[in-house]
Phi, psi and omega in degrees: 000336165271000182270326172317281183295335159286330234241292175302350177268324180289321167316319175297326183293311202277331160296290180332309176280347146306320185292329162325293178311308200264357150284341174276345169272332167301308201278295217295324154286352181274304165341305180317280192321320200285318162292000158252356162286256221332326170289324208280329178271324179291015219244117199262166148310145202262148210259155187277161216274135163249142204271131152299137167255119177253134177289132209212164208206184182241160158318101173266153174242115194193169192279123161248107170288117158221180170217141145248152185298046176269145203252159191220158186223137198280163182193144170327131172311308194218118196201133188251172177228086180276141188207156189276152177270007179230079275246137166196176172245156198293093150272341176192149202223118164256024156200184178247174170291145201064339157337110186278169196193145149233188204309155165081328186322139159283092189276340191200165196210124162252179227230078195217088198270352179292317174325267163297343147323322206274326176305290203307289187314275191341297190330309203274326175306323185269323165310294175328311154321320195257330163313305200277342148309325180306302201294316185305315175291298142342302185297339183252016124320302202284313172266039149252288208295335153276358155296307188293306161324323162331278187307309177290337172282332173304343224236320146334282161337284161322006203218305197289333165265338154326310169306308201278333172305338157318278182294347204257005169307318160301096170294138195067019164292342197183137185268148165309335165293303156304318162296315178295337165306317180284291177340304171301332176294321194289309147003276175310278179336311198268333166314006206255317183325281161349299204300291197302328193302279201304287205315312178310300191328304198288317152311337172282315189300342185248006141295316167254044160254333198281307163299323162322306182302325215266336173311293177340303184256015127312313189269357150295304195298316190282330135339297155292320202279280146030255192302338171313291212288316195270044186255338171254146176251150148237195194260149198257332192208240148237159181174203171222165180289150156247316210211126148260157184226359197219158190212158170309076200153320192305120180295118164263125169259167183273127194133324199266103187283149177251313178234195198208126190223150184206136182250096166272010169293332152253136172254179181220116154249155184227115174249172194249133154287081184326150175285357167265010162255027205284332178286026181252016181288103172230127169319120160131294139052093151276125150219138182271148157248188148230171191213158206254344193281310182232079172325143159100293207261127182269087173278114184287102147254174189223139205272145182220288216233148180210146210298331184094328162230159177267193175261139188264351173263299195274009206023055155257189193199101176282131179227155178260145169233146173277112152253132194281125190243071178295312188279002182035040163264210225324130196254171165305176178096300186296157199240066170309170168238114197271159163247084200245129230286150174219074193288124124317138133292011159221150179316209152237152178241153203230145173219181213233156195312329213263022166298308222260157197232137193227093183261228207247002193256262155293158176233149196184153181267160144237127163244148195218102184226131173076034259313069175226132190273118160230132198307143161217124190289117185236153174246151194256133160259237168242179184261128181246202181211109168224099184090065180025042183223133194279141166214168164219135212281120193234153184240120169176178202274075167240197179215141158284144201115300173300159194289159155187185200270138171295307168261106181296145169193142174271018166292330173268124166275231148221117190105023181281146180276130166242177184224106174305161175261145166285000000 
């Protein structure tokens, strides 16, 4: 009983000095948990991605009536620089500078005595020729008609010895001897024929060699007569004279001008077109200028021809215009100033200044189909004002109509999801 008890005592003891502890690890666990809910609810949530809302506007599409301000220069319909075709000397100048002319008039007359030396020699040459063609041609007259004589004593012969061979069939009508006589004559005759014959040929041959020489020296002779008339200038076309250069007594060579002739009852102005404006080209075009020689006053051309290509220094495309100058009141030279319509032939699409986002790469729209923004690579045109609101004219893969950011920016990527503001 006392082992008993003591054996329980010590159990009570040892539970008793247990029990602290495992209320103090019960609180310390509890303690744990509790502080890790608390961490675990105060730990906030991760907030979900917010979409921008973005302001957005549509593509207009419409015509731009404008003008522009270009300068242009007038220039002759038609302009010669005359110079003789020949080295001479200046005897007489029948006009002046501002001399009106028409086509063929006789404007200068020069001086070359060498000239007419030279006309006279061709001149003599070519009679001689024609002499000796004259003669040639005679001698083969003269030996054709002795051919022909020829011939009829062959033919006279020929008949007479046929006859007597005919008789010498009978014996003793015709001695042998007589037949052999005729034979022989007939003989000589065609030898005589042949001759005249072969004589002939080679005078004709040598007649139309004889003619060949007097063509020759005809066509020599016409050469100098030729170059002689280019001893005179005449006007090539009706105009008026601009410039004289030469005076009487003055050596003219060829190359070298003495007048200067221009026809200015019509003109060509020419203006150079910048290349964004090539597409305003249409055949036909009125366009008014000015001139500075007369404020105040408006003058009408008409586009007729244009180069097809640019100036590779200037990136422009020189084009004519017709003007009709009946009254010759605009001269070459002057420097209008053109108005010239600069019409797109298709509508235009207009955006408002603030679309377009312009970085150090690309210039680009946000266009928003479906609402997610995609970049569109654009060229700028010009700026109009319509209906008192600013747009500016843009070229790229758009439609009129479709949406886009009123503020172009490259902070929107392409394919960010927006949401427009109403």
């Amino acid at each position: 009983m006392t082992r008993f008890t003591k054996r329980n005592l010590i159990t009570r003891a040892g539970l008793s000095a247990s029990l602290p502890i495992a209320i103090i690890c019960l609180g310390l666990g509890i303690a744990c948990r509790s502080n890790q809910g608390e961490s675990s609810q105060s730990k906030p949530a991760a907030p979900k991605q917010a979409v921008p809302v973005i302001a957005t506007t549509t593509i207009e599409s419409g015509e731009i009536g404008r003008q522009l301000r270009l300068p242009g220069e007038l220039q002759a319909w038609q302009e010669a620089a005359l110079s003789p075709r020949v080295s001479g000397f200046v005897g007489r100048v029948e006009v002046d500078r501002g001399s009106a002319v028409r086509a063929g008039q006789l404007l200068a007359r020069l001086e070359a005595p060498e000239l007419g030396a030279k006309r006279a020699e061709e001149a003599a040459k070519t009679t001689a020729a024609t002499l000796r063609r004259s003669e040639a041609e005679s001698h083969v007259r003269s030996l054709r008609a002795q051919r022909l004589e020829a011939e009829a004593r062959l033919a006279t012969a020929t008949a007479t010895w046929q006859r007597l061979r005919q008789a010498a069939a009978t014996p003793g009508v015709v001695s042998g001897n007589e037949l052999e006589i005729a034979q022989r004559r007939v003989e000589a005759e065609q030898a005589r024929v042949e001759a005249f014959r072969q004589n002939e040929e080679a005078a004709r041959n040598q007649a139309g060699s004889l003619a060949a020489i007097e063509e020759a020296a005809r066509a020599s002779a016409q050469a100098a007569q030729n170059t002689a008339d280019y001893l005179q200038i005449t006007a090539p076309f009706t105009g008026r004279i601009t410039e004289r250069l030469a005076h009487p007594g003055s050596l003219a060579t060829p190359g070298q001008p003495i007048l200067r002739l221009q026809q200015t009852t019509k003109l060509r102005l020419i203006v150079n077109l910048p290349e964004g404006e090539v597409g305003t080209i249409r055949p036909g075009l009125a366009v008014t200028f000015t001139v500075p020689a007369f404020p105040g006053r408006t003058f009408k051309a008409t586009l007729a021809r244009a180069a097809g290509a640019l100036d590779q220094r200037t990136r422009t495309m020189p084009v004519e215009l017709d003007v009709l100058n009946p009254d010759q009141t605009l001269a070459p030279g002057m420097f209008p100033q053109i108005l010239w319509p600069a019409n797109r032939q298709l509508p235009s699409m207009l955006v408002p200044p603030s679309a377009i986002a312009v970085t150090t790469e690309r210039t680009f729209l946000l266009r928003i189909r479906n609402n997610v923004v995609e970049w569109v690579d654009v060229k700028r045109g010009v700026s109009v004002n319509l209906n008192g609101k600013d747009f500016v004219e843009v070229f790229g893969d758009l439609d009129a109509g479709e949406r886009i950011a009123v503020r172009g920016t490259d902070e929107l990527r392409n394919g960010t999801v927006i949401e427009p503001a109403k």
